[in-house]
N, C-alpha and C positions, 0 to 999 in steps of 0.2 A: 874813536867813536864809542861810546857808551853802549849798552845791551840792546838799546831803541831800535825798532826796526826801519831801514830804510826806507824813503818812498817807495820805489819799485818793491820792495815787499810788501807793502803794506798795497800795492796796484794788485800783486800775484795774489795775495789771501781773500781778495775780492775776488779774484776772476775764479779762486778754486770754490769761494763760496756760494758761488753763481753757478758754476757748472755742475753744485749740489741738485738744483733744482730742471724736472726736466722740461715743465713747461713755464710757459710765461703768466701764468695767475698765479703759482707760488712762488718767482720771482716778485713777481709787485707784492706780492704778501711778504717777503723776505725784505721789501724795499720799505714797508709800510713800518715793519720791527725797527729797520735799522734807524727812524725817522722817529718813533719810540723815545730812541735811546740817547737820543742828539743833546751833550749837553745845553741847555738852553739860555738864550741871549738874556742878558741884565735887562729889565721893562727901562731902565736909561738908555740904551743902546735900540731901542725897538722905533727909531725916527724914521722919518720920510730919508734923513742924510743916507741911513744906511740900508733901505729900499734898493734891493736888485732891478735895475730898469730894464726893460724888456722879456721879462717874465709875467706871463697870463695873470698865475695866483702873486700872492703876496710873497716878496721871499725877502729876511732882513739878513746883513750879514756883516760884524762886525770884525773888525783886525787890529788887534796890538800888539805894539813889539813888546816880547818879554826874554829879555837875555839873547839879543840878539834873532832870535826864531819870534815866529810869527804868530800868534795863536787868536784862533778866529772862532766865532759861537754864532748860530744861527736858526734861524727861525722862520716858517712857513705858514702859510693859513688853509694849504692843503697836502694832505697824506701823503702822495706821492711825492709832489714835490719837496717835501720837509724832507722824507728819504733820499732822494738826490743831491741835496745840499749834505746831509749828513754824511751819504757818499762822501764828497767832496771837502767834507770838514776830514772825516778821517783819514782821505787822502795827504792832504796840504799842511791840517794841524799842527805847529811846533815844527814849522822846516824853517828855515834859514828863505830867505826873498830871494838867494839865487837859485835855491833846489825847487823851489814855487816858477820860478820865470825858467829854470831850462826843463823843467816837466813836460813829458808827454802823457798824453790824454788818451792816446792806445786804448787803453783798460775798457774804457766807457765803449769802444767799438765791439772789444774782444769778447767783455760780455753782452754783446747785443740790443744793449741800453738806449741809442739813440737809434737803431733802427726799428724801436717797438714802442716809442713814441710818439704821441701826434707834433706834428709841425710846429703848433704851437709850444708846446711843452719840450721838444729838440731845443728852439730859442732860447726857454727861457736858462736850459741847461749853458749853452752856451754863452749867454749873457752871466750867468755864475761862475762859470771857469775866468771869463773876460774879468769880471769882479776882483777873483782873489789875484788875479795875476797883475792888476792894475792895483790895490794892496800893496801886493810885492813890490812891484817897480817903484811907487810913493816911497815904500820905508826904506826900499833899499839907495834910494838916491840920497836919503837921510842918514844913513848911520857911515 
């Protein structure tokens, strides 16, 4: 394996950058940065096809195999939620469709994420994880 950090690394550098913050408004402000910084989806890739369903806001999110690993860009029409997917881009980014489907989602409990969301916004988290992991499972019945 190359210098690349593993997922579970890449879950831990999250939870330690979380537990930087001691309340939950400079979390969602750390969440609003990281949604920032998300590389952003090609305006060809921004369709109804690649529309997260069951998500409130808008959330696109697209996946191509490139060398085998998976690499996915994506794009939101609100703050928070564009940071949640970015989470999730830089969780999943560039793994392999088995490291994608035998992933745990831990992280997102451990830092408090889906307990400090509303209902709505839990779903639509959940319907993103469902997304890239359904991703996975397509490319990987492919290669």
């Amino acid at each position: 394996m190359s210098t690349t950090t593993t997922l579970v690394q890449t879950q831990q550098e999250l939870i330690d950058e979380f537990a930087m913050f001691s309340d939950w408004q400079d979390r969602y402000e750390h969440l609003i940065e990281l949604g920032k910084d998300l590389p952003l989806i090609a305006p060809e890739h921004k369709t109804d096809d690649n529309l997260v369903r069951g998500c409130q806001s808008r959330v696109w999110l697209h996946a191509a195999p490139q060398n085998g690993l998976l690499h996915f860009t994506a794009d939101s029409d609100a703050m928070i939620t564009k940071g949640i997917v970015a989470l999730l881009v830089r969780v999943f980014n560039d793994r392999t469709p088995q490291e994608i489907l035998g992933a745990s989602t831990e992280f997102i409990d451990t830092i408090g994420l889906r307990a400090h969301l509303s209902p709505n916004r839990a779903n639509g988290l959940s319907a993103m994880i469902d997304q890239m992991k359904r991703y996975a499972l397509a490319f990987s019945s492919k290669s």
